[in-house]
N, C-alpha and C positions, 0 to 999 in steps of 0.2 A: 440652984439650977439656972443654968442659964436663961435668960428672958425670951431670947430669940427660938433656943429650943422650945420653953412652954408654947408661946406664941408658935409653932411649926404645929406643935403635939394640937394645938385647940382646935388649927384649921383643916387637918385630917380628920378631926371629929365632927367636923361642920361640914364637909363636903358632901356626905348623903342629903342635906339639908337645900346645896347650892344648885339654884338652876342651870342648866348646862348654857344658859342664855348669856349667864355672868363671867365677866372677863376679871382674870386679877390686872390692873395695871395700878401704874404711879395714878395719885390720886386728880393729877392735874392733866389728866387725860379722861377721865370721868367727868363730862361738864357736868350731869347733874350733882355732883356730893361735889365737887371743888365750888360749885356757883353756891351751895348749902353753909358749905366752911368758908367760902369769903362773907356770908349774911348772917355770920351765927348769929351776932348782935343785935340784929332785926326782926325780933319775937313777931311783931304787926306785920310782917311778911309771913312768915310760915308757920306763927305760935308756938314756935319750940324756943324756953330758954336755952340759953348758951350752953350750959350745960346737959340737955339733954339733946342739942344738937351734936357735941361732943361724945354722947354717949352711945348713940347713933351708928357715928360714924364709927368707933372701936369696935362697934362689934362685925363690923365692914370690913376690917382690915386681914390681910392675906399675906402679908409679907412685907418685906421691902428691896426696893433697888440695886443694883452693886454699889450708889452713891446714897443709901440710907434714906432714900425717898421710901415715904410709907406709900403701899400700894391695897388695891380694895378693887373689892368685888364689886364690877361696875353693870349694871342692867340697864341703861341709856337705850330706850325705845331707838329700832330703825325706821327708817321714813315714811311716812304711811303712804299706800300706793294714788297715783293722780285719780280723781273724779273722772266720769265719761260725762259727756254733756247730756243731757235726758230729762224728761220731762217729770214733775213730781209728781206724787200724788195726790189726784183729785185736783189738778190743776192744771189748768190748757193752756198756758202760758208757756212758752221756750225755758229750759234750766234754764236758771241764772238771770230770769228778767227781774227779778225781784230784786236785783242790785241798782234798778234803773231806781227806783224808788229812793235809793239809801242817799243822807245829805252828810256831807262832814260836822263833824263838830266845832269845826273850825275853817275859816275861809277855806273854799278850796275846791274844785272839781274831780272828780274821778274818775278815770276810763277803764273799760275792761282792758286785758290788756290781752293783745294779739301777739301774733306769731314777730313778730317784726320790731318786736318791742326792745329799745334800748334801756329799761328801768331791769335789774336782777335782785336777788336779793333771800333771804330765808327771815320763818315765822319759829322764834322757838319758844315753846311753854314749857315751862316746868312745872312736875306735876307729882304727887302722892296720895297712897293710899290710902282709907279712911282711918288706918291705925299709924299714918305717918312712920312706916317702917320701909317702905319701897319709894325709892327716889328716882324719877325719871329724865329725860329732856326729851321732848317731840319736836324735832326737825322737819317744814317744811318747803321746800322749795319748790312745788309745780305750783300749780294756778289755779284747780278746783280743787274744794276740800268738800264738799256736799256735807258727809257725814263723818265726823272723827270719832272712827270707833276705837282705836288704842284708850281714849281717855274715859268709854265707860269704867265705872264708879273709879275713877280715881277726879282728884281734885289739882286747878292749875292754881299753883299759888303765886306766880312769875312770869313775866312774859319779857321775849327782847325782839324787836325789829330792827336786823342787817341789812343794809343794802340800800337800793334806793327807790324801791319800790316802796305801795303801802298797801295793807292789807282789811278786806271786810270782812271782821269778825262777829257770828252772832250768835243768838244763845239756845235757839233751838235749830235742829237739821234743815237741812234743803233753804239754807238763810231766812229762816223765818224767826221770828220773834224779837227780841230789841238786839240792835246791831251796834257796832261803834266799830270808827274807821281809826286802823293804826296806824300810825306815822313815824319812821327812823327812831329811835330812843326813846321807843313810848312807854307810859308808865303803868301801871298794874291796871286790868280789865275791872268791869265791875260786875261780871258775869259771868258764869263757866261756860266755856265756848262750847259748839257743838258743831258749829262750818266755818269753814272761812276760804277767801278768796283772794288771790294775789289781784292789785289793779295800781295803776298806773295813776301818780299822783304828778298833779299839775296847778302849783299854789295860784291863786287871785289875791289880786290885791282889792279891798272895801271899802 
């Protein structure tokens, strides 16, 4: 039997199963499983060996292209909506003063960043389930993140900073608990994020 007919037959059998949220496209439209398949190799990034990164992604697959691009069900989180500015709980302090506090890790000053501001830029994490079967990307581009509720119980195993803003990311809601500031091509967090906040980065020299 033809391959491409089985592969038709399996994904009619799978579609009671698919969220209506999932899209078939080419695979390199799905950043979260193309950014997965360029890392297969990088077990210390998401703990999956190659092969079951691999195995992963077939059972993902929906068809292919008119150009033999393999295509896959993609569930890529939409943007999560901006913060309102608001004061927390049990705390009489303006949102967001708790950023006054935050120092870089590295030379450098931070501003909130206003209306007016020439820095732009997006926060993406990538992120999975506890059985590593659901692969996401969370796009950010406003400027308060208070509480990131897309990412209850799922886990970020990646992160990419676009643009040329940077952002305060921290590990409990309303930017409480340990923080780290990210900077254009920063490298993996060391904490599951729960807020984060676009600001305006403006290096010192020491």
């Amino acid at each position: 039997m033809n391959p491409k007919l089985v592969l038709s037959l399996a994904i009619v059998a799978l579609l009671p199963c698919i969220s209506a949220e999932n899209r078939c496209v080419p695979i390199k439209e799905c950043e979260s499983l193309y950014h997965l398949l360029q890392n297969r190799l990088n077990q210390e990034l998401h703990g999956l060996t190659p092969r079951q990164v691999m195995a992963r992604l077939r059972t993902l697959i929906c068809g292919y292209s008119p150009d033999d691009d393999v295509k896959v069900f993609c569930e890529d989180a939409i943007e999560e909506e901006e913060e309102e500015e608001e004061i927390a709980d049990g705390d009489e302090r303006p949102f967001g003063a708790h950023l006054d506090e935050v120092a870089p890790r590295s030379g450098g000053v931070f501003v909130t960043l206003g209306e007016d501001s020439q820095c732009g830029g997006v926060l993406k994490l990538y992120h999975f389930n506890d059985e590593k079967t659901s692969f996401k990307t969370l796009k950010l581009s406003g400027r308060n993140y208070a509480k990131l509720r897309l990412l209850d119980d799922r886990q970020v195993y990646d992160t990419a900073v676009e643009g040329t803003c940077c952002w305060v990311v921290s590990s409990r809601v309303y930017y409480r608990g340990e923080r780290e500031t990210m900077r254009p091509s920063w490298a993996k967090l060391s904490f599951q994020p729960r807020a984060a906040k676009k600001v305006v980065c403006t290096t010192v020299q020491h």
